[in-house]
N, C-alpha and C positions, 0 to 999 in steps of 0.2 A: 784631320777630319773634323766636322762640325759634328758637335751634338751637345746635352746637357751633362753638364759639372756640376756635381756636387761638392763642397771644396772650405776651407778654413783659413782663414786670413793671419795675420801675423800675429793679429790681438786674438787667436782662439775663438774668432766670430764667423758660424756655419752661415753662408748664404747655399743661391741656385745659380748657376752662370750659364751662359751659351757662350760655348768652345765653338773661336772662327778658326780653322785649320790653317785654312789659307793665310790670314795677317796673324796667327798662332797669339791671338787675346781672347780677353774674357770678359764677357758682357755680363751685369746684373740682367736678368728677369724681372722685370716690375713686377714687385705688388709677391712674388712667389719669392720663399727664404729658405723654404724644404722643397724635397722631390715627393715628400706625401701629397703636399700640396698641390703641386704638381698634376698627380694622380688622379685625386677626385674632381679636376673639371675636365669636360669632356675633349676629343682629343682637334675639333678646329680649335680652341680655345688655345690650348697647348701650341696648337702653330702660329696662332698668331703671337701667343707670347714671345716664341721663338723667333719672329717678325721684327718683332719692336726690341726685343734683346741688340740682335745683330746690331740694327739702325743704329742705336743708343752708342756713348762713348765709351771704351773699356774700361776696365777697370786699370786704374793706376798701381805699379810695383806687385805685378802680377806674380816676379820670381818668388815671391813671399805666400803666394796661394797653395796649397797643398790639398790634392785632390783627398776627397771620401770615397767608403764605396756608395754606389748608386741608388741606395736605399736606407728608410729611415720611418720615424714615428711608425704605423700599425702598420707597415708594408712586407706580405711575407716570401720567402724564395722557396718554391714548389722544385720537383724536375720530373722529367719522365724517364719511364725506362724501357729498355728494347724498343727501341726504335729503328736499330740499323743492323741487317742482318748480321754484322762483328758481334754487336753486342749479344746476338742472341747465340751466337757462336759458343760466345767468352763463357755467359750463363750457366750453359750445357756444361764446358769445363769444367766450374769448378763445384760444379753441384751434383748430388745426386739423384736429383728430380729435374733432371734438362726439360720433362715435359712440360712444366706449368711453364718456362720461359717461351717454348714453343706456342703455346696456348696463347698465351697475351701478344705475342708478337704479329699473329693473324686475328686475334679479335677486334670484334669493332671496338669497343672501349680500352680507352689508353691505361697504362700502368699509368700512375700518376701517386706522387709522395711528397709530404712535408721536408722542408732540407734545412730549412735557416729562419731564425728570427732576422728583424734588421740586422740588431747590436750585435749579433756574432756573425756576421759577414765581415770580409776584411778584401782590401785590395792590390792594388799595383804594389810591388816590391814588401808588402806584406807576408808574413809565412801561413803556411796551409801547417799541416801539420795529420801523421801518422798515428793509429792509435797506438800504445805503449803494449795491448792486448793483442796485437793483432800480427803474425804473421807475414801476411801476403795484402799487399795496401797499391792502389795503384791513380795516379789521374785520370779525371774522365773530360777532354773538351769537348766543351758543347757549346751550341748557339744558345743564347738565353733571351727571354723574348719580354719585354718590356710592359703590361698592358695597366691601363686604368681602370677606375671603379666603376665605369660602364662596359669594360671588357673589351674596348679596344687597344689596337694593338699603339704604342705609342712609339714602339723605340726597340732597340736591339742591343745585346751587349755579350762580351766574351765569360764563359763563366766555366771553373774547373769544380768539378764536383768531386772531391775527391772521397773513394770508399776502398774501405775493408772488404778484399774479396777474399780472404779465410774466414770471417764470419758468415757470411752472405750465403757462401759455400757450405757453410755449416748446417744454417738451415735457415731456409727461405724465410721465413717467422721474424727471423735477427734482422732483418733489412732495415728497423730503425736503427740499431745499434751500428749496422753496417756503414750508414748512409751519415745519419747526424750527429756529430758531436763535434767539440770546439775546433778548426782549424780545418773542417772540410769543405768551406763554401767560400768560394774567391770568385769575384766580379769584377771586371776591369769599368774602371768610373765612366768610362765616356758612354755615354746612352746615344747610338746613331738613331737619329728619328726614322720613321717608319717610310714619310714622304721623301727622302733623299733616298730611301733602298726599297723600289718596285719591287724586286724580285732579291728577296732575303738568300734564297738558296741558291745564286746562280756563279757564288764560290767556292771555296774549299776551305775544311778545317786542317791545320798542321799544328805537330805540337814536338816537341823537344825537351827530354829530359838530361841536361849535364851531372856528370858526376865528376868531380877532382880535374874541372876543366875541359873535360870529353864527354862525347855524345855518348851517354847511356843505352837511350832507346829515342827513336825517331819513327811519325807518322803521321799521315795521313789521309783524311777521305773526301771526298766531293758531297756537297750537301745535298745534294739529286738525290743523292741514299738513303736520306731522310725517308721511312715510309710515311710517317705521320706530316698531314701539314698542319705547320704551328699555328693558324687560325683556327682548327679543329681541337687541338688539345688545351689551348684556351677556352674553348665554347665548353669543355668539360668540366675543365678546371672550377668555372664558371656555375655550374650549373645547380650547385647544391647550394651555395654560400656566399654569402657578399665579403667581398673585396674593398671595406671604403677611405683604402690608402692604397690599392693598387695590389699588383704581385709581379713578382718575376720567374718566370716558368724558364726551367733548363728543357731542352728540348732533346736531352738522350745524346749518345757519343756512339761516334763508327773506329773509334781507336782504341783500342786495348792492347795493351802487351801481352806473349803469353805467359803462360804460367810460370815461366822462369826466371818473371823480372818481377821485383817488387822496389816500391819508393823507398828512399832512407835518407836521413837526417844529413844535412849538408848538401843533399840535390838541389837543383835548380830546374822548374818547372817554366818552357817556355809554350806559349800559345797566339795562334795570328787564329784572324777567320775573315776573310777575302770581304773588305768593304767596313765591316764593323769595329775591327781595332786586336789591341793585342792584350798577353796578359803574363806577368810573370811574376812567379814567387816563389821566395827561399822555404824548403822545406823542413820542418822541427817534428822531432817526436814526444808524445805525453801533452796530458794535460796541463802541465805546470806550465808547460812553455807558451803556452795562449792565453795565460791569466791574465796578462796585461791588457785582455777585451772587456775585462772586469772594470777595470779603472778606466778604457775609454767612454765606457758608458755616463760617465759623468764628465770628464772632460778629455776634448780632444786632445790636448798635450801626450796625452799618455798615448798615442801615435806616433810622437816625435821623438819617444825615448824608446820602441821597438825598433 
Protein backbone atom coordinates (compact mmCIF):
# COMPACT_ATOMS: atom_id res chain seq x y z
CA UNK A 1 0.00 0.00 0.00
CA UNK A 2 1.31 3.54 -0.57
CA UNK A 3 1.11 6.05 2.18
CA UNK A 4 3.61 8.06 4.66
CA UNK A 5 6.44 6.35 6.81
CA UNK A 6 7.65 7.35 9.50
CA UNK A 7 10.90 5.33 9.97
CA UNK A 8 14.90 5.22 11.40
CA UNK A 9 17.79 4.40 9.21
CA UNK A 10 20.67 2.29 10.17
CA UNK A 11 22.56 5.40 11.86
CA UNK A 12 19.37 6.06 14.31
CA UNK A 13 18.54 9.02 11.85
CA UNK A 14 14.39 9.72 11.88
CA UNK A 15 13.23 11.00 8.42
CA UNK A 16 9.50 11.02 6.47
CA UNK A 17 9.19 8.47 3.54
CA UNK A 18 6.49 7.83 0.97
CA UNK A 19 5.74 3.93 1.05
CA UNK A 20 5.43 2.90 -3.01
CA UNK A 21 3.50 -0.54 -2.35
CA UNK A 22 3.52 -1.56 -5.54
CA UNK A 23 7.73 -1.41 -6.31
CA UNK A 24 7.52 -1.83 -1.99
CA UNK A 25 10.45 1.38 -1.61
CA UNK A 26 10.80 4.42 0.15
CA UNK A 27 11.00 7.68 -1.14
CA UNK A 28 12.49 10.82 1.04
CA UNK A 29 9.70 13.67 1.28
CA UNK A 30 11.59 16.89 0.34
CA UNK A 31 12.14 19.38 2.67
CA UNK A 32 9.76 17.19 5.50
CA UNK A 33 12.01 15.03 8.22
CA UNK A 34 8.94 14.58 10.88
CA UNK A 35 5.21 13.82 10.33
CA UNK A 36 4.60 17.10 12.74
CA UNK A 37 5.79 18.68 9.89
CA UNK A 38 3.93 17.13 8.00
CA UNK A 39 0.81 18.24 9.73
CA UNK A 40 1.06 21.76 9.93
CA UNK A 41 0.86 22.53 6.01
CA UNK A 42 -2.31 22.27 4.67
CA UNK A 43 -3.41 19.06 3.05
CA UNK A 44 -2.89 20.02 -1.16
CA UNK A 45 0.63 20.80 0.04
CA UNK A 46 0.78 17.23 1.70
CA UNK A 47 -0.19 15.70 -1.79
CA UNK A 48 1.92 17.27 -3.68
CA UNK A 49 4.79 16.48 -1.35
CA UNK A 50 3.50 12.90 -1.71
CA UNK A 51 3.84 13.78 -5.73
CA UNK A 52 7.46 14.53 -5.68
CA UNK A 53 8.22 11.74 -2.99
CA UNK A 54 7.09 9.10 -5.32
CA UNK A 55 8.93 10.86 -8.59
CA UNK A 56 12.18 11.07 -6.57
CA UNK A 57 14.79 7.91 -6.29
CA UNK A 58 14.33 5.61 -3.36
CA UNK A 59 15.99 5.50 -0.81
CA UNK A 60 19.00 3.08 -0.86
CA UNK A 61 19.42 -0.39 1.70
CA UNK A 62 15.82 0.19 2.55
CA UNK A 63 15.99 -3.42 4.62
CA UNK A 64 17.95 -1.26 7.10
CA UNK A 65 14.82 1.30 7.52
CA UNK A 66 12.67 0.53 10.59
CA UNK A 67 9.29 1.88 10.71
CA UNK A 68 8.06 4.47 13.78
CA UNK A 69 4.65 4.95 14.93
CA UNK A 70 2.93 7.66 12.74
CA UNK A 71 3.18 10.37 15.16
CA UNK A 72 5.63 12.65 16.72
CA UNK A 73 6.86 16.20 18.17
CA UNK A 74 3.31 18.03 19.67
CA UNK A 75 0.94 15.45 17.77
CA UNK A 76 -1.65 14.00 20.02
CA UNK A 77 -4.01 10.59 19.71
CA UNK A 78 -7.68 11.48 20.67
CA UNK A 79 -10.38 8.35 20.25
CA UNK A 80 -14.06 8.28 20.46
CA UNK A 81 -16.35 6.23 21.99
CA UNK A 82 -19.75 4.44 21.39
CA UNK A 83 -19.87 4.77 18.20
CA UNK A 84 -21.00 1.36 17.12
CA UNK A 85 -24.01 -0.19 18.62
CA UNK A 86 -21.51 -3.39 20.09
CA UNK A 87 -19.82 -0.85 21.82
CA UNK A 88 -22.86 0.42 23.32
CA UNK A 89 -23.81 -3.08 24.01
CA UNK A 90 -20.44 -3.89 25.70
CA UNK A 91 -20.89 -0.52 27.88
CA UNK A 92 -24.31 -1.64 29.33
CA UNK A 93 -22.38 -4.80 30.35
CA UNK A 94 -20.12 -4.04 32.23
CA UNK A 95 -21.42 -1.05 33.92
CA UNK A 96 -24.00 -0.16 36.14
CA UNK A 97 -25.05 2.99 34.58
CA UNK A 98 -25.83 1.48 30.81
CA UNK A 99 -27.87 4.74 30.63
CA UNK A 100 -25.15 7.44 30.13
CA UNK A 101 -23.71 4.93 27.32
CA UNK A 102 -27.11 4.93 25.81
CA UNK A 103 -27.21 8.87 26.17
CA UNK A 104 -24.06 9.57 24.25
CA UNK A 105 -24.61 6.98 21.78
CA UNK A 106 -27.78 8.92 20.38
CA UNK A 107 -26.48 12.53 21.13
CA UNK A 108 -25.48 14.81 18.76
CA UNK A 109 -22.16 15.45 20.36
CA UNK A 110 -19.59 12.70 20.19
CA UNK A 111 -17.75 11.09 23.34
CA UNK A 112 -14.49 12.16 22.49
CA UNK A 113 -11.03 11.48 24.97
CA UNK A 114 -7.50 12.12 25.31
CA UNK A 115 -5.58 8.48 24.69
CA UNK A 116 -1.80 9.08 23.96
CA UNK A 117 1.04 11.62 23.93
CA UNK A 118 3.36 10.97 20.76
CA UNK A 119 6.30 9.27 22.74
CA UNK A 120 4.04 6.57 24.41
CA UNK A 121 2.54 5.43 21.21
CA UNK A 122 4.28 2.33 19.97
CA UNK A 123 3.77 0.22 16.65
CA UNK A 124 3.95 -2.89 14.39
CA UNK A 125 5.26 -5.77 16.44
CA UNK A 126 5.66 -3.47 19.34
CA UNK A 127 3.79 -4.66 22.72
CA UNK A 128 0.45 -3.12 23.93
CA UNK A 129 0.31 -3.93 27.30
CA UNK A 130 -2.55 -4.91 30.31
CA UNK A 131 -2.83 -2.93 33.27
CA UNK A 132 -1.20 -5.05 36.41
CA UNK A 133 -4.64 -3.46 38.31
CA UNK A 134 -7.03 -4.52 36.18
CA UNK A 135 -9.01 -7.60 35.93
CA UNK A 136 -11.00 -7.75 32.76
CA UNK A 137 -8.72 -5.83 29.78
CA UNK A 138 -9.59 -6.07 26.29
CA UNK A 139 -8.49 -4.72 22.41
CA UNK A 140 -10.41 -2.12 20.80
CA UNK A 141 -9.96 -2.05 16.60
CA UNK A 142 -10.53 0.95 15.29
CA UNK A 143 -10.20 3.04 12.14
CA UNK A 144 -7.99 6.08 13.14
CA UNK A 145 -8.19 8.99 11.16
CA UNK A 146 -5.22 11.15 10.41
CA UNK A 147 -5.93 15.05 10.37
CA UNK A 148 -3.72 18.36 10.11
CA UNK A 149 -3.54 21.58 11.90
CA UNK A 150 -6.18 22.93 9.66
CA UNK A 151 -8.52 19.97 10.41
CA UNK A 152 -8.31 18.23 7.48
CA UNK A 153 -8.40 14.88 7.01
CA UNK A 154 -4.91 13.76 5.56
CA UNK A 155 -4.66 10.15 6.05
CA UNK A 156 -5.92 7.02 7.74
CA UNK A 157 -4.37 4.37 9.95
CA UNK A 158 -5.00 0.96 12.00
CA UNK A 159 -5.10 1.86 15.58
CA UNK A 160 -5.90 -0.69 18.83
CA UNK A 161 -7.02 1.22 21.69
CA UNK A 162 -6.67 -0.98 24.16
CA UNK A 163 -8.83 -0.46 27.80
CA UNK A 164 -9.59 -1.74 31.05
CA UNK A 165 -13.05 -2.82 30.94
CA UNK A 166 -13.12 -3.57 34.97
CA UNK A 167 -12.20 -0.22 35.73
CA UNK A 168 -14.47 1.44 33.24
CA UNK A 169 -17.17 -0.91 34.64
CA UNK A 170 -16.29 0.43 37.93
CA UNK A 171 -17.18 3.63 37.29
CA UNK A 172 -17.74 5.69 34.41
CA UNK A 173 -15.41 8.79 36.13
CA UNK A 174 -12.19 6.04 35.88
CA UNK A 175 -12.37 6.19 31.96
CA UNK A 176 -8.94 8.04 32.06
CA UNK A 177 -7.32 5.37 34.16
CA UNK A 178 -9.38 2.90 32.06
CA UNK A 179 -8.39 4.19 28.72
CA UNK A 180 -4.58 5.84 29.21
CA UNK A 181 -1.66 4.43 30.43
CA UNK A 182 1.66 3.01 29.04
CA UNK A 183 1.03 0.30 26.50
CA UNK A 184 -2.67 1.05 25.42
CA UNK A 185 -2.20 2.91 22.23
CA UNK A 186 -0.74 1.09 18.95
CA UNK A 187 -0.74 2.69 15.48
CA UNK A 188 0.19 0.71 12.63
CA UNK A 189 2.95 3.29 10.63
CA UNK A 190 1.63 3.35 7.25
CA UNK A 191 -0.60 6.58 7.10
CA UNK A 192 -3.08 5.75 3.66
CA UNK A 193 -3.73 9.16 2.40
CA UNK A 194 -7.06 10.31 2.35
CA UNK A 195 -7.00 10.90 -1.78
CA UNK A 196 -6.26 7.21 -2.42
CA UNK A 197 -9.40 6.21 0.04
CA UNK A 198 -12.80 8.15 -1.25
CA UNK A 199 -14.92 6.25 0.78
CA UNK A 200 -12.88 5.38 4.19
CA UNK A 201 -15.75 3.16 5.37
CA UNK A 202 -16.66 0.95 2.41
CA UNK A 203 -14.53 -2.01 4.35
CA UNK A 204 -14.42 -3.92 7.30
CA UNK A 205 -12.65 -4.12 10.44
CA UNK A 206 -11.18 -7.80 11.67
CA UNK A 207 -9.29 -8.59 14.40
CA UNK A 208 -7.65 -11.76 15.90
CA UNK A 209 -6.38 -12.46 19.23
CA UNK A 210 -3.94 -15.84 19.51
CA UNK A 211 -3.20 -17.48 22.60
CA UNK A 212 -0.37 -20.38 22.72
CA UNK A 213 -0.69 -20.56 18.80
CA UNK A 214 -4.75 -20.67 18.74
CA UNK A 215 -7.42 -18.27 18.06
CA UNK A 216 -8.40 -16.93 21.34
CA UNK A 217 -11.22 -14.68 20.09
CA UNK A 218 -12.14 -13.62 16.56
CA UNK A 219 -14.00 -10.66 14.90
CA UNK A 220 -15.51 -8.55 12.99
CA UNK A 221 -17.64 -5.55 11.69
CA UNK A 222 -18.26 -3.48 8.52
CA UNK A 223 -17.52 -0.02 8.90
CA UNK A 224 -21.16 1.04 7.60
CA UNK A 225 -21.68 0.67 11.39
CA UNK A 226 -19.87 3.50 11.98
CA UNK A 227 -22.83 5.79 13.40
CA UNK A 228 -20.45 8.71 13.49
CA UNK A 229 -18.85 10.07 10.41
CA UNK A 230 -15.12 10.60 10.96
CA UNK A 231 -15.22 14.26 9.24
CA UNK A 232 -17.78 15.01 11.97
CA UNK A 233 -15.96 14.02 15.07
CA UNK A 234 -12.90 15.67 13.78
CA UNK A 235 -15.00 18.97 13.28
CA UNK A 236 -15.45 18.43 17.20
CA UNK A 237 -12.50 17.41 17.97
CA UNK A 238 -11.55 20.57 16.35
CA UNK A 239 -13.60 22.83 17.76
CA UNK A 240 -12.32 24.09 21.14
CA UNK A 241 -8.44 23.91 20.59
CA UNK A 242 -5.64 24.07 18.10
CA UNK A 243 -4.04 21.17 16.85
CA UNK A 244 -0.51 22.80 15.56
CA UNK A 245 1.12 19.35 15.04
CA UNK A 246 -2.00 17.60 13.95
CA UNK A 247 -3.99 14.54 15.81
CA UNK A 248 -4.99 11.22 15.39
CA UNK A 249 -8.58 10.51 16.22
CA UNK A 250 -9.62 6.71 16.91
CA UNK A 251 -12.97 6.51 15.60
CA UNK A 252 -14.53 3.85 18.22
CA UNK A 253 -14.71 -0.08 17.79
CA UNK A 254 -17.73 -2.40 16.70
CA UNK A 255 -15.73 -5.55 18.45
CA UNK A 256 -15.67 -6.46 21.73
CA UNK A 257 -15.52 -9.84 23.25
CA UNK A 258 -17.89 -10.73 25.98
CA UNK A 259 -17.35 -10.69 29.31
CA UNK A 260 -15.69 -13.72 29.43
CA UNK A 261 -12.66 -13.01 27.51
CA UNK A 262 -10.11 -10.79 28.92
CA UNK A 263 -6.23 -10.12 27.10
CA UNK A 264 -3.19 -11.63 28.82
CA UNK A 265 0.43 -11.49 28.63
CA UNK A 266 1.72 -13.71 25.85
CA UNK A 267 -1.29 -12.98 23.41
CA UNK A 268 -0.95 -11.77 20.25
CA UNK A 269 -3.22 -9.06 18.89
CA UNK A 270 -3.94 -9.17 15.17
CA UNK A 271 -5.83 -6.36 13.24
CA UNK A 272 -6.43 -5.63 9.11
CA UNK A 273 -9.18 -2.89 8.17
CA UNK A 274 -10.02 -3.34 4.31
CA UNK A 275 -7.73 -0.52 2.32
CA UNK A 276 -5.68 0.97 5.21
CA UNK A 277 -3.32 -1.65 6.43
CA UNK A 278 -2.74 -3.94 9.37
CA UNK A 279 -1.62 -4.17 12.87
CA UNK A 280 -0.20 -6.51 15.29
CA UNK A 281 1.25 -6.78 18.65
CA UNK A 282 2.64 -8.82 21.32
CA UNK A 283 0.88 -8.41 24.58
CA UNK A 284 2.86 -7.61 28.17
CA UNK A 285 1.39 -6.92 31.55
CA UNK A 286 2.42 -3.92 34.18
CA UNK A 287 4.16 -0.94 33.88
CA UNK A 288 7.55 -2.18 34.00
CA UNK A 289 7.28 -3.86 30.86
CA UNK A 290 6.82 -0.58 28.76
CA UNK A 291 9.62 1.37 30.46
CA UNK A 292 11.67 0.98 27.70
CA UNK A 293 9.18 3.96 25.97
CA UNK A 294 11.21 5.89 28.60
CA UNK A 295 14.58 5.39 26.94
CA UNK A 296 13.03 5.60 23.21
CA UNK A 297 12.26 9.08 23.95
CA UNK A 298 15.72 9.95 23.57
CA UNK A 299 16.96 7.63 21.23
CA UNK A 300 15.50 5.39 18.81
CA UNK A 301 17.81 2.32 19.60
CA UNK A 302 15.97 1.62 22.39
CA UNK A 303 13.22 0.20 19.86
CA UNK A 304 15.64 -2.27 18.64
CA UNK A 305 16.41 -3.87 22.05
CA UNK A 306 12.33 -4.27 22.77
Amino acid sequence: MDGFLRYYDRHDQQGLGWHDGQRRTVHAVPGVRSMAELLRLPLDEARTLAGEAAGSPPLTNTDAITPLPPVDGDTEVWAAGVTYERSRRARGEESDHADIYDRVYTARRPELFFKAPAWRVVTEAEPVAVRSDSSLNVPEPELAVVANAHGQIVGYCVCDDVSSRAIEGENALYLPQAKVYAGSCSLSPLVRPSWELPDPLAGEVTMRVLRRGRSAFEGRVRLRSLRRDPADLVEHLFRSQPFPDGAVLATGTGIVPDMDFTLAAGDTVDIAITGVGTLTNPVVRGREAMDWLVAARETPAARRRN
